[in-house]
VODREN-581003 format. One record per residue (C-alpha): residue in three letters; x, y, z. Coordinates in Angstrom, 1 decimal, padded with zeros to 4 digits, always signed. Example, Ala and Ser with C-alpha at 12.3 -4.5 7.8 and 13.67 -1.06 7.14 Angstrom:
// residues 2
+------+--------+--------+--------+
: code :     px :     py :     pz :
+------+--------+--------+--------+
:  ALA : +012.3 : -004.5 : +007.8 :
:  SER : +013.7 : -001.1 : +007.1 :
+------+--------+--------+--------+
***
This chain:
// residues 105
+------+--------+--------+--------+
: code :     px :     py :     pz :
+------+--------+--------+--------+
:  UNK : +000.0 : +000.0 : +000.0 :
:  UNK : +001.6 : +003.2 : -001.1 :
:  UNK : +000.7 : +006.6 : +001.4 :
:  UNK : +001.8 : +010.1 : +000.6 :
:  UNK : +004.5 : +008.9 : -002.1 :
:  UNK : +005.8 : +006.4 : +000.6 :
:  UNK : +005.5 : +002.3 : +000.4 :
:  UNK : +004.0 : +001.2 : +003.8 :
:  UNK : +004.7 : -002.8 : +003.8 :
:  UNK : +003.5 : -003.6 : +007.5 :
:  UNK : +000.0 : -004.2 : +006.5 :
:  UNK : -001.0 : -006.3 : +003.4 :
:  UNK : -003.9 : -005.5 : +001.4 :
:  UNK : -006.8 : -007.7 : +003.0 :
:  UNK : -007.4 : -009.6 : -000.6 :
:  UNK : -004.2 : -010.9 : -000.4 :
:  UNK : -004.7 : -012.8 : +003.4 :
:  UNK : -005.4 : -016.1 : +003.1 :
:  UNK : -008.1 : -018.4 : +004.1 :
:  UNK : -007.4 : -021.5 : +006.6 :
:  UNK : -009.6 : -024.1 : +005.3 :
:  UNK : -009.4 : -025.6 : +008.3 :
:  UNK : -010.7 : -022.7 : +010.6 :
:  UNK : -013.3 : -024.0 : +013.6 :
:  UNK : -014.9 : -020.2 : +013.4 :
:  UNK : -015.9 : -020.3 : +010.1 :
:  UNK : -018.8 : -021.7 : +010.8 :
:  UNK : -019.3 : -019.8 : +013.7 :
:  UNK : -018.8 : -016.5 : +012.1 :
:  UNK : -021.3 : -017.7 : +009.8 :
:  UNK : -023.9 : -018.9 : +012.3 :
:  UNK : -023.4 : -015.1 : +013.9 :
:  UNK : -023.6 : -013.4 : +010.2 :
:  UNK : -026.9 : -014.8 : +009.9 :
:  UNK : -028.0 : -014.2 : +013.3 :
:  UNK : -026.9 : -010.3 : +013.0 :
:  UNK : -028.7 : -009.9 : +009.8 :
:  UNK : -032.2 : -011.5 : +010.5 :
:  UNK : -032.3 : -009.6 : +014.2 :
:  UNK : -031.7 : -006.4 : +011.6 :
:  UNK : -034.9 : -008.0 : +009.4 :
:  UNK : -037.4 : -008.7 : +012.5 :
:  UNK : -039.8 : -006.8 : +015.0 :
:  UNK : -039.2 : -009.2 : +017.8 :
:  UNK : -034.8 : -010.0 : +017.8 :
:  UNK : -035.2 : -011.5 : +020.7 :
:  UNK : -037.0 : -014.2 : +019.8 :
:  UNK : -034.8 : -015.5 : +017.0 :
:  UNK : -032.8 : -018.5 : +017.5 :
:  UNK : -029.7 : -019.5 : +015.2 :
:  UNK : -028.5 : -022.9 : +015.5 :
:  UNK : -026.0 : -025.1 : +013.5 :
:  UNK : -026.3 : -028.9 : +012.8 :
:  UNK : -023.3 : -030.9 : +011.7 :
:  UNK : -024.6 : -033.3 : +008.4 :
:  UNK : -022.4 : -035.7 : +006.7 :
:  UNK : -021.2 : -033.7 : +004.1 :
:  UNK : -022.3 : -030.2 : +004.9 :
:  UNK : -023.5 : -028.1 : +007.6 :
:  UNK : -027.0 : -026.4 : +008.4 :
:  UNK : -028.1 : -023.1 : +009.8 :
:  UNK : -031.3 : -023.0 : +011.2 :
:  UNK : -032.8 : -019.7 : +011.5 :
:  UNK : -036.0 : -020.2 : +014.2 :
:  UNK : -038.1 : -016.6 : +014.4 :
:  UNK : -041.6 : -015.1 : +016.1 :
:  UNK : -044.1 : -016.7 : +013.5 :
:  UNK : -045.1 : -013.0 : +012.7 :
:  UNK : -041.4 : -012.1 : +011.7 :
:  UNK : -041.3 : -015.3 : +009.1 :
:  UNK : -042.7 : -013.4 : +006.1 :
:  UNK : -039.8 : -010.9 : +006.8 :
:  UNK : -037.4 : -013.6 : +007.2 :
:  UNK : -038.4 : -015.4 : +003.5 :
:  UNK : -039.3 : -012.0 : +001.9 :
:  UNK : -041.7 : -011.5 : -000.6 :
:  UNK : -041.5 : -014.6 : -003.1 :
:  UNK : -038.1 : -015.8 : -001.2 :
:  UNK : -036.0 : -013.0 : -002.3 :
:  UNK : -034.7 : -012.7 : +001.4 :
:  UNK : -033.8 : -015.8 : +002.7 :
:  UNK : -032.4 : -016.5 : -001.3 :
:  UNK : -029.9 : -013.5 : -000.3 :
:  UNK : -029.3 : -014.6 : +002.7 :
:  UNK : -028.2 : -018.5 : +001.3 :
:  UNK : -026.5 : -017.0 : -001.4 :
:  UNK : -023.9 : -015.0 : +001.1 :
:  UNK : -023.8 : -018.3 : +003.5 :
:  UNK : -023.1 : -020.2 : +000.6 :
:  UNK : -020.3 : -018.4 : -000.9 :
:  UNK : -018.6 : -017.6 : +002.1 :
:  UNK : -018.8 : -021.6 : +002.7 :
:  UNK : -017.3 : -022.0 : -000.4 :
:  UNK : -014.6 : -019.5 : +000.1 :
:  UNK : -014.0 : -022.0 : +003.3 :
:  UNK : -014.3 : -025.2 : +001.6 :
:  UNK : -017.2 : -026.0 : +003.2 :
:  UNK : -020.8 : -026.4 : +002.1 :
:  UNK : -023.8 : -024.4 : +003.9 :
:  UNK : -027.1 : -024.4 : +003.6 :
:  UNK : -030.0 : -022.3 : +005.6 :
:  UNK : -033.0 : -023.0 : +006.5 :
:  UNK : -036.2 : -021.1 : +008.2 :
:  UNK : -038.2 : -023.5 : +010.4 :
:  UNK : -041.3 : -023.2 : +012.8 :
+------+--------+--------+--------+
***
């Protein structure tokens, strides 16, 4: 990164950082990605409820809501929670791992 004329090499640009595959948190910064955004989508944030289950070849986020805040959740003709599984899913990827999320009652 180059400031005022000067090369500063202490920091490297945050593309260039590499990814552990291996990382524990990933799924955990996941679980609490999802978590952050549907509290932002809901009237009642305190009754959501993230949770992750460990499958055989992939892991699931289940995203459990006030049965009034579902509709926000899904979003009109699934636009929402498509978003939101399209993010999960490529920052799995990014991890070498698969995701997959899912609203339940």
């Amino acid at each position: 990164m180059q400031m005022f004329g000067k090369k500063d090499s202490s920091s490297a640009p945050a593309a260039a950082k590499s990814i552990d595959k291996k990382t524990p948190a990933g799924s955990a910064d996941l679980e609490n990605f999802v978590d952050y955004v549907v509290r932002a989508l809901v009237d009642q944030p305190d009754a959501v409820r993230v949770e992750i289950e460990k499958l055989e070849n992939s892991t699931l986020i289940k995203i459990n809501c006030a049965k009034e805040d579902m509709g926000k959740v899904i979003g009109k003709n699934g636009k929402t929670i498509m978003a939101i599984r399209s993010l999960v899913s490529g920052a799995g990827g990014r991890l070498g791992q698969k995701f997959s999320v899912e609203v339940v009652e």
